[in-house]
C-alpha positions in Angstrom: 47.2 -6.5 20.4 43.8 -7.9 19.0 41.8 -7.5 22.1 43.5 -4.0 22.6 42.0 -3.0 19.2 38.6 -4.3 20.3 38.9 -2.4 23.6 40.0 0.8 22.3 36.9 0.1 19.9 34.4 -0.6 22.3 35.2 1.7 25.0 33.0 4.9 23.4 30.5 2.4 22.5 29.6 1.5 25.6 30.3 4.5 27.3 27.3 6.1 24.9 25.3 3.1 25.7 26.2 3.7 29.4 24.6 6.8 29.9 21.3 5.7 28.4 21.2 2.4 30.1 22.1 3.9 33.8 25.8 3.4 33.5 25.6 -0.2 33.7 27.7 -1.1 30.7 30.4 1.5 32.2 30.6 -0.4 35.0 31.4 -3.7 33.2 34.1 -2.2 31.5 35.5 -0.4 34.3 35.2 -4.0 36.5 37.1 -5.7 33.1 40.1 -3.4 33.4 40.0 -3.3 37.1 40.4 -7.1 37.2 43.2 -6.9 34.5 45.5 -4.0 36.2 45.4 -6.4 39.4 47.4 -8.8 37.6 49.1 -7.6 34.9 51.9 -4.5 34.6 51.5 -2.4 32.4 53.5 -3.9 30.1 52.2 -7.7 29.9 49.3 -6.1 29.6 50.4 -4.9 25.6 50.8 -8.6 25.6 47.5 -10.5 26.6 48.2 -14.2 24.9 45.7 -15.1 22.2 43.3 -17.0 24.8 42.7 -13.7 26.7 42.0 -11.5 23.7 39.4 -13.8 22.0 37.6 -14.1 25.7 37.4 -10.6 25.7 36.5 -10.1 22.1 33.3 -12.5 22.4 32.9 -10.9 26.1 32.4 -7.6 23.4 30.8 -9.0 21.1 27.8 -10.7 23.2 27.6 -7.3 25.0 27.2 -5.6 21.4 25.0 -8.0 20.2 22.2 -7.4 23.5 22.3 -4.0 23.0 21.5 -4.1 19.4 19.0 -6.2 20.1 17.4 -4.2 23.3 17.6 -1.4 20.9 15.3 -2.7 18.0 12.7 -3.8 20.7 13.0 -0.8 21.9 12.5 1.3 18.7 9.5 -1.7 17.7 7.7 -0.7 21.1 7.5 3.1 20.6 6.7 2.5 17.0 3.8 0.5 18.0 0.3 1.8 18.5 -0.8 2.2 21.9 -3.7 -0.5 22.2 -7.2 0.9 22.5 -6.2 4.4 21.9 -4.2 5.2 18.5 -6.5 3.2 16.9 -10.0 3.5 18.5 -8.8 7.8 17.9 -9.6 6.3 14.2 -13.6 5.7 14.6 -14.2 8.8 16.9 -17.0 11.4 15.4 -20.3 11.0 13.8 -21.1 8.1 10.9 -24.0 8.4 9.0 -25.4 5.2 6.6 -27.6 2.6 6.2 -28.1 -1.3 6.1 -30.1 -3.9 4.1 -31.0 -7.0 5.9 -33.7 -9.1 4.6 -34.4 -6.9 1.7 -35.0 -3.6 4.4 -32.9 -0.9 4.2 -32.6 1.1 7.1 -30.9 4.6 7.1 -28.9 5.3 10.6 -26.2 7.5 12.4 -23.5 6.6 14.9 -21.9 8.4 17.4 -18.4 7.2 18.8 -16.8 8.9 21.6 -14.6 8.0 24.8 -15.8 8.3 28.5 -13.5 9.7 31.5 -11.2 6.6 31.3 -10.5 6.8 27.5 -13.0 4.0 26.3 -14.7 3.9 23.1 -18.4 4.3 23.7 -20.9 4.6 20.8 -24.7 5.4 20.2 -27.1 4.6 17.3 -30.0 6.6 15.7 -32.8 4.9 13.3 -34.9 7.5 12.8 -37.8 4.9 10.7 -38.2 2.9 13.6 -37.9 6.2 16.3 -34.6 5.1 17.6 -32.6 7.4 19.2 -29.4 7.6 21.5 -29.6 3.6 21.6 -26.2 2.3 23.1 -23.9 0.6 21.5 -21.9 -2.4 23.6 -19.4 -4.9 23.3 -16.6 -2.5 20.6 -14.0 -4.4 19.1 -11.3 -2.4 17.3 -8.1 -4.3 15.5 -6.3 -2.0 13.2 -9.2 -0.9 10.5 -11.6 -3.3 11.7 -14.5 -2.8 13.9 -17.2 -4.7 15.6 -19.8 -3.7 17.9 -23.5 -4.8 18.7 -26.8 -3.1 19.8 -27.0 -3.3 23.8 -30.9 -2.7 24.5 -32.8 -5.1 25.9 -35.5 -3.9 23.2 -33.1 -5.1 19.6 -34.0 -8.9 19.6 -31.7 -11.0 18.0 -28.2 -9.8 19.1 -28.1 -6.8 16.1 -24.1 -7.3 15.3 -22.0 -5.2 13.1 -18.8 -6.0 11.6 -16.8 -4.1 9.4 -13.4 -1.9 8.1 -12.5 0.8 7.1 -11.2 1.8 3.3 -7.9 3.7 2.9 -9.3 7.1 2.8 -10.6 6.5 6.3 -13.8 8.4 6.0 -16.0 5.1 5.1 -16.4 2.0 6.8 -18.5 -1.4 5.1 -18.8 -4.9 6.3 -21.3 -6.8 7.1 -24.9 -6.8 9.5 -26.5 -9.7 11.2 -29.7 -10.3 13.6 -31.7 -13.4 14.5 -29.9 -15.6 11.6 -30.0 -12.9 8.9 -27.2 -11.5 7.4 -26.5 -8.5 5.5 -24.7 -5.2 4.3 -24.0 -1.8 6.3 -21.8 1.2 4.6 -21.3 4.7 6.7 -19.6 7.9 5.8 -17.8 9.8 8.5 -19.2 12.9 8.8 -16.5 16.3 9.1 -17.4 18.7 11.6 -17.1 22.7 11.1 -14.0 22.8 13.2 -12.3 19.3 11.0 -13.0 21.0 8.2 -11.1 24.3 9.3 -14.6 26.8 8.4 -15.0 29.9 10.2 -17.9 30.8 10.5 -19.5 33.6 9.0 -20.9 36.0 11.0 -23.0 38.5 9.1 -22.2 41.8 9.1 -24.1 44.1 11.2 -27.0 46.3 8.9 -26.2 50.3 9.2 
């Protein structure tokens, strides 16, 4: 009567679970009562001894147990950001800031966007030492954090920056190092017109 209950229970379950994983499940519990109706009447079958229930109760309940646990991985995995896109989406626009290094402070702007095949690219503007559109190589992005370096064969020193984000999201600090030195950066995202939401204004025509 005890592994009756436990069918009678498990039977919708696994039905539902059935139909999302292909029918598989079905099939197992179609194959369990096949296998039983073969060689039992309907009447020893009210009357499975003790040994056959509990088989079929921990058959049930190891069944049960995979399926929770294929459904929390599940449920982890779409939860998850998508590597190299969620969180790169985070950096993408125009930062404007500056550095000290070696008691110079150096006012920039940089430029993170993706290519064709999604990848974060970046430029870098110093505008006191005529800079412009310099690329940026090696990005890193974990989460907040960021790291990327200067890639032109003019930057001596392997120019390196290294830093986070705050919890607002509009302002990332760490640190900046080249040729030994070490130092601070700090940038400000910077919101575009159509981020904003403004409309712009167009003047009405003169009469």
């Amino acid at each position: 009567m005890k592994g009756q209950m436990i069918l009678q229970w498990s039977q919708p379950l696994f039905q539902l679970w059935g139909r999302r994983f292909g029918g598989l499940f079905t099939l197992i519990d179609a194959i369990d009562r096949s296998s039983i109706a073969d060689s039992h009447s309907h009447d020893e079958w009210k009357i499975i001894n003790t040994e056959t229930a509990k088989e079929y109760e921990m058959r049930y309940l190891v069944v049960v147990l995979v399926l929770l646990l294929l459904a929390f991985f599940s449920m982890f995995a779409w939860a998850s950001p998508s590597p190299g896109t969620q969180e790169s989406d985070l950096f993408v626009g125009e930062w404007k800031g500056s550095l000290t290094v070696a008691g110079v402070t150096l006012e920039f702007t940089i430029t993170f966007s993706r290519d064709e095949k999604t990848l974060l690219g970046g430029t870098i503007d110093i505008p006191a030492q005529g800079a412009s559109g310099i690329h940026l190589g090696d990005i890193k992005v974990e989460g907040s954090k960021i790291s990327f370096a200067i890639d032109d064969p003019g930057a001596q020193g392997n120019p390196t920056f290294e830093g986070a984000l705050d919890e607002t999201g509009k302002t990332i600090t760490g640190t900046f190092s080249q040729s030994g030195y070490e130092g601070t950066f700090s940038m400000d995202k910077q919101e575009s017109e159509t981020a904003a939401g403004e409309t712009p204004i167009t003047p009405a025509p003169s009469s």
